[in-house]
N, C-alpha and C positions, 0 to 999 in steps of 0.2 A: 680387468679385474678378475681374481677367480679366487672362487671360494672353496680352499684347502679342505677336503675328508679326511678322517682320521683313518681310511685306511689306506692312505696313500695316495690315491686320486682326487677327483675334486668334483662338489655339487653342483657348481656355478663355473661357464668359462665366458665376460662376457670383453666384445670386442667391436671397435668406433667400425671396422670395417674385416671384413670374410678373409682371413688368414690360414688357406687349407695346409700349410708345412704342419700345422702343430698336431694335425691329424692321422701326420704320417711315421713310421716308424714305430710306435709304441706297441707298447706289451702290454694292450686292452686290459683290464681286469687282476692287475698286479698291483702290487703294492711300488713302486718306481713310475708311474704314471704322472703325477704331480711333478718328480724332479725331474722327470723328463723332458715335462713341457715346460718350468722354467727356464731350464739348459738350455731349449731351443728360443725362448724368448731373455735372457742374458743380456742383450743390449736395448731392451726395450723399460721403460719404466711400468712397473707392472705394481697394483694393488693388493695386497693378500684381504682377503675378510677373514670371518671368526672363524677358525677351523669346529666342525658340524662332521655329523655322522651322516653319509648317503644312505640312498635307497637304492641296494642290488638286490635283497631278496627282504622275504616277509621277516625277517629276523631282525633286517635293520631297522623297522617301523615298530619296534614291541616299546623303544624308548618315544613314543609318538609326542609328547609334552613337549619334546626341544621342537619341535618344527611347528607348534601352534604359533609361536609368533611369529611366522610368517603368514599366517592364514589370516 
C-alpha cells in the first residue's frame, strides 16, 4: 500500500514483508520518487490510498486540517 504525495513521493509505504530494492536507486526528494517506485514494483499488486500533502518542511504543515483525521 502507499500513499501517493502530491509532490511526487509518498506519505505512507506500507509492506507484508522488508523489500530493500525500492530503497535503492531513487532521487530522494524529487518529484519522480512515487513513479519510481511503482516501476520497480510493476508486477506486484499494489494499493494506492488518497493522494495527501507530506511533511518535508514547516511549510507543508501550514495546511494542518487535512492530517487531523488521522489523529
Amino acid at each position: 500500500m502507499i500513499g501517493p504525495a502530491r509532490d511526487g513521493g509518498y506519505y505512507l509505504l506500507g509492506m507484508n514483508s522488508m523489500y530493500n530494492q525500492l530503497f535503492l536507486n531513487k532521487q530522494w526528494g524529487t518529484s519522480t520518487v512515487l513513479k519510481d517506485t511503482l516501476q520497480d514494483l510493476n508486477s506486484m499488486d499494489v494499493h494506492l490510498l488518497e493522494e495527501l500533502n507530506d511533511i518535508d518542511t514547516y511549510d507543508d504543515i501550514k495546511n494542518i486540517s487535512e492530517f487531523k483525521k488521522f489523529v
